[in-house]
N, C-alpha and C positions, 0 to 999 in steps of 0.2 A: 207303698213307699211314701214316707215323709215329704211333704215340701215344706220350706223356709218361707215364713212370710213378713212383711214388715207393715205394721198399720201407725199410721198418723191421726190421732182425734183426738177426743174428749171423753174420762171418761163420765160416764153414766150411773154406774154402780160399785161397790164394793160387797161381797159376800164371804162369810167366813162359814166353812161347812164343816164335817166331820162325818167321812166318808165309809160306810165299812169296806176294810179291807187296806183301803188306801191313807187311812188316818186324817190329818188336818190339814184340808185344803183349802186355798183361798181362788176365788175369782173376780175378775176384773171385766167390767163388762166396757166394751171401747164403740164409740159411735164417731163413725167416719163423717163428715161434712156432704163428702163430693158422692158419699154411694150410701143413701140413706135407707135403703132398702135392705141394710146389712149390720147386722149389731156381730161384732169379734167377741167371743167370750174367752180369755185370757187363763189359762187354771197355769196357779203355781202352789206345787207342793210342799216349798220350804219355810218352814217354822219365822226365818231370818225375815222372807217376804213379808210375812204376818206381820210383823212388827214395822214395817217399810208402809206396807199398802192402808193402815190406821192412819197415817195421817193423807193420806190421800184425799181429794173431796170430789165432788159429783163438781163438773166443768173444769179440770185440772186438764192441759193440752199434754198430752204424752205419744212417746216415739214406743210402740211394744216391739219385739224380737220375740219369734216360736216357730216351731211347727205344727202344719194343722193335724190335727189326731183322725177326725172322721172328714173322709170325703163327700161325705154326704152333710148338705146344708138340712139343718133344723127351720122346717117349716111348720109356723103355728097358724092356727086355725081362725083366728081373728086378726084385726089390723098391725098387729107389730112383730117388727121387721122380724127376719129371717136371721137362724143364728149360726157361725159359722165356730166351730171348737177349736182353740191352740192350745199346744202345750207351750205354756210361758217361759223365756230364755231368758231375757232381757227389758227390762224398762225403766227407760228416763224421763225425765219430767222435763217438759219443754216450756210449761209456763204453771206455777202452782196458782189454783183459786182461790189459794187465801196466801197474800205475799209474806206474813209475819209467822205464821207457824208451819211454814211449807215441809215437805219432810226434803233428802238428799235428793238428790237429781238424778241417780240411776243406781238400777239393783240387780248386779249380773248371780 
C-alpha cells in the first residue's frame, strides 16, 4: 500500500535517465537537514518535469509531494546515506540557488 510523504530540503542532485520500458525519467535526489542519514530519491516521469527540473541547481530549498514506491530503504555499503524511493507528485521551490535564473516555483 502506498504512503504519501512530504520532504522539506535541499536538493543534492539532478539525473536524467532513459529507462527501458519506462522511457524518460527524471530524478531528484533531496537531502533532509534534520535526518541526515536519509537521501529522498524523487522519480518523475513527465517529459513537462524535464524541462521544470534543468533549471533546478544543487542547494535549491524545496517542498517535494510522492508516494513511496519501495518499502524497503536502499542501503549502500559505504558511508552515504541510505536511500529512500518516491514516486514524485509535486514540487515547489521554496528558495532557488541561483535568485536570477531560478525556474517557477512549483510543478504539479
Amino acid at each position: 500500500m502506498p504512503t504519501r510523504i512530504f520532504t522539506v530540503g535541499k536538493v543534492v542532485a539532478v539525473n536524467f535517465v532513459h529507462l527501458p520500458l519506462q522511457g524518460k525519467v527524471t530524478f531528484v535526489d533531496i537531502a533532509d537537514d534534520e535526518n541526515t542519514e536519509l537521501l529522498y530519491r524523487y522519480c518523475f516521469r513527465s517529459s513537462n518535469f524535464r524541462k521544470f527540473a534543468e533549471k533546478l541547481g544543487a542547494e535549491t530549498i524545496v517542498v517535494a509531494e510522492g508516494e513511496i514506491t519501495h518499502h524497503k530503504i536502499i542501503q549502500p555499503q559505504n558511508t552515504m546515506p541510505a536511500t529512500l524511493l518516491v514516486a514524485g507528485k509535486v514540487l515547489r521551490v521554496l528558495h532557488p540557488a541561483n535568485e536570477s535564473n531560478g525556474p517557477k516555483t512549483t510543478y504539479r
